[in-house]
C-alpha positions in Angstrom: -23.6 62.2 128.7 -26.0 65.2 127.7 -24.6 68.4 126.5 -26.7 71.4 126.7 -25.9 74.8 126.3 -25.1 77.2 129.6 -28.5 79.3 129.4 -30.5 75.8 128.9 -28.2 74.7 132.1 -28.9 78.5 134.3 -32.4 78.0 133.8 -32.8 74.6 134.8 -31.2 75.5 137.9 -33.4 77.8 138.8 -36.7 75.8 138.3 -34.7 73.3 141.1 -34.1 73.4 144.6 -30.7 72.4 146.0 -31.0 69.1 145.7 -31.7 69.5 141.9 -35.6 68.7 142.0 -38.2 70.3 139.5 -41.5 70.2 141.1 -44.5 70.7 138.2 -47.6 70.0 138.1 -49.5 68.5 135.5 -53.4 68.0 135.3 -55.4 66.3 132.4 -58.4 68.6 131.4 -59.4 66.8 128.1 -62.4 65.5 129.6 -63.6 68.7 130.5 -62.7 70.6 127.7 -64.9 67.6 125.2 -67.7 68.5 127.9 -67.3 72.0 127.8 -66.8 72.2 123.7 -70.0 70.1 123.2 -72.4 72.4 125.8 -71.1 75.1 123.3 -72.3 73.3 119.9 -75.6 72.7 121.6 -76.1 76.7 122.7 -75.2 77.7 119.3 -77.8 76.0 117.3 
């Protein structure tokens, strides 16, 4: 059993629909940020 306190609970509910589902999203950008941190080394030389 997980105890959590009622104002964790309230907003979990409302981040779910009525069938208690949390849709999120979650893209991986590391890729682009290396590529777009090394470009920047390079213009600042």
């Amino acid at each position: 059993m997980v105890t959590m306190t009622k104002g964790k609970f309230d907003s979990l509910n409302r981040l779910s629909n009525d069938k208690g589902v949390i849709a999120a999203l979650a893209i991986d950008q590391r890729g682009s940020l290396k590529k777009n941190d090394s470009s920047c080394k390079r213009n600042r030389r």
